[in-house]
C-alpha positions as CSV (number, residue, x, y, z in Angstrom):
1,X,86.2,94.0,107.9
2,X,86.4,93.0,104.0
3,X,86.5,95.8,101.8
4,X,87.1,95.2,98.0
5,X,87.9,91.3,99.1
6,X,90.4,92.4,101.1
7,X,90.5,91.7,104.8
8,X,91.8,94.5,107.3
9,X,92.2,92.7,110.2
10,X,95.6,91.7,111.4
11,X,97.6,89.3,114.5
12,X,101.0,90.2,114.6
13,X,103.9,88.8,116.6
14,X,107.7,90.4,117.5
15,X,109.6,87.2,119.5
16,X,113.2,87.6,120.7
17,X,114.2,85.3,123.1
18,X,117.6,87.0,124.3
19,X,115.6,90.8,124.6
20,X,113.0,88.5,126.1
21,X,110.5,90.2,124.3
22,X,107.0,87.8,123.7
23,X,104.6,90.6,122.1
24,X,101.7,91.0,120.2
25,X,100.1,93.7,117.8
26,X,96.4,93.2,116.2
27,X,95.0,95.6,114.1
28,X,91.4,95.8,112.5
29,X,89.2,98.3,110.2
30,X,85.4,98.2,111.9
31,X,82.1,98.7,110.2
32,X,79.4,100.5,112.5
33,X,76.4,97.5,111.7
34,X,73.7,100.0,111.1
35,X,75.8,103.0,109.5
36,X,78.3,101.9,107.2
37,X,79.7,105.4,106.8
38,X,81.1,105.0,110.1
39,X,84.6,103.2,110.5
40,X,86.7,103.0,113.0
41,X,90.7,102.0,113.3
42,X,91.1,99.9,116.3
43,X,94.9,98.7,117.2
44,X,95.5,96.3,120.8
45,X,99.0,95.2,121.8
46,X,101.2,93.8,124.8
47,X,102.8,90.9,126.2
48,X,101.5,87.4,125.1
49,X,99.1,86.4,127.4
50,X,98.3,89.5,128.9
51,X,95.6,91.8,128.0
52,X,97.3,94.8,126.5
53,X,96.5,98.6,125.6
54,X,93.7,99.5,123.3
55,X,93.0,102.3,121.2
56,X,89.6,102.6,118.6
57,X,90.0,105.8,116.4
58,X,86.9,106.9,114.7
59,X,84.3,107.5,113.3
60,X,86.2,107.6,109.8
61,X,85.7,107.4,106.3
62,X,86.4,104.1,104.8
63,X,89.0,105.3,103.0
64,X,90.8,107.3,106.0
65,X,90.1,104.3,108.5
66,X,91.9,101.7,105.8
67,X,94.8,104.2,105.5
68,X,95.8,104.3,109.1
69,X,95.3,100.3,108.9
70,X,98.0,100.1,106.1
71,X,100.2,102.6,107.6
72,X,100.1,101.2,111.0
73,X,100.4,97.9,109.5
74,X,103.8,98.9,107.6
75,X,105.2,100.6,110.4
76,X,105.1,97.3,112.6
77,X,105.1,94.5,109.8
78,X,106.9,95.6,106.8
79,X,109.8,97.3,108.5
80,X,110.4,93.7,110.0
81,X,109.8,94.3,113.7
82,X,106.2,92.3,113.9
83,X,105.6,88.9,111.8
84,X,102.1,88.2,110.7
85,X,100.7,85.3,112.1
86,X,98.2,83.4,109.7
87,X,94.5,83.0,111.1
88,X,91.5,81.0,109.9
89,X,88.2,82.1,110.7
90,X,86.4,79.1,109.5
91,X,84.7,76.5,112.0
92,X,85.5,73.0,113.0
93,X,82.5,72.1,111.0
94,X,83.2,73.3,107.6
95,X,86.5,72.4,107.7
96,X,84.8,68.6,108.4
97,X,82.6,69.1,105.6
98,X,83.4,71.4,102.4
99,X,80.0,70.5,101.2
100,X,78.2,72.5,104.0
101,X,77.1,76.5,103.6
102,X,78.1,78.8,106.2
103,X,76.6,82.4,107.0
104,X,80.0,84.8,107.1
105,X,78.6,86.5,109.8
106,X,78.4,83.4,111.8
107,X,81.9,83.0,111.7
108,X,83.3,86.2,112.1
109,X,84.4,86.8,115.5
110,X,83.2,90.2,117.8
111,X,86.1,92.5,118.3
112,X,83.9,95.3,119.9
113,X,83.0,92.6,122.7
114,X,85.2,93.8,125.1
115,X,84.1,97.4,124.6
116,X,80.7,96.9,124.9
């Protein structure tokens, strides 16, 4: 979700080859689509290539569902254990062509999918 232009989705990453530790943390802020006063803080993590634990928390405020983003999100990042990993939402084609419009929906992908 983008709130004030910032994004509140995050993939993070802890790799230590001699614990033999390969694991992954993403973290997101979600907007109900028909009532924005609904938010939820949703968190998955496990092994690489494994799919995980889950946990959605909600219905929030925006303001209480972005605050257990950022504290979450210090907890694993910013105290060094996880490393952000860089994504980029944007299709193949507009990369191809800056010139072309994209809908920002249309690129977005759907995190409730595998709750649905």
């Amino acid at each position: 979700m983008v709130h004030n232009t910032k994004v509140y989705s995050a993939t993070l990453n802890q790799t230590n080859i001699s614990n033999n530790n390969n694991k992954y943390y993403n973290l997101q802020v979600l907007q109900h689509d028909k009532d924005p006063q609904k938010n939820y803080f949703m968190t998955r993590w496990g092994r690489v290539g494994t799919p995980g634990q889950k946990s959605i928390e909600g219905p929030f405020t925006i303001n209480v569902a972005i605050n257990k983003y950022e504290t979450k999100y210090r907890e694993k990042h910013l105290k060094g254990e996880y490393r952000e990993i860089e994504l980029n939402y944007a299709d193949d084609e507009a990369e191809d062509n800056p010139n072309s419009q994209t809908n920002e929906n249309e690129n977005s992908m759907n995190p409730m999918s595998d709750y649905q």
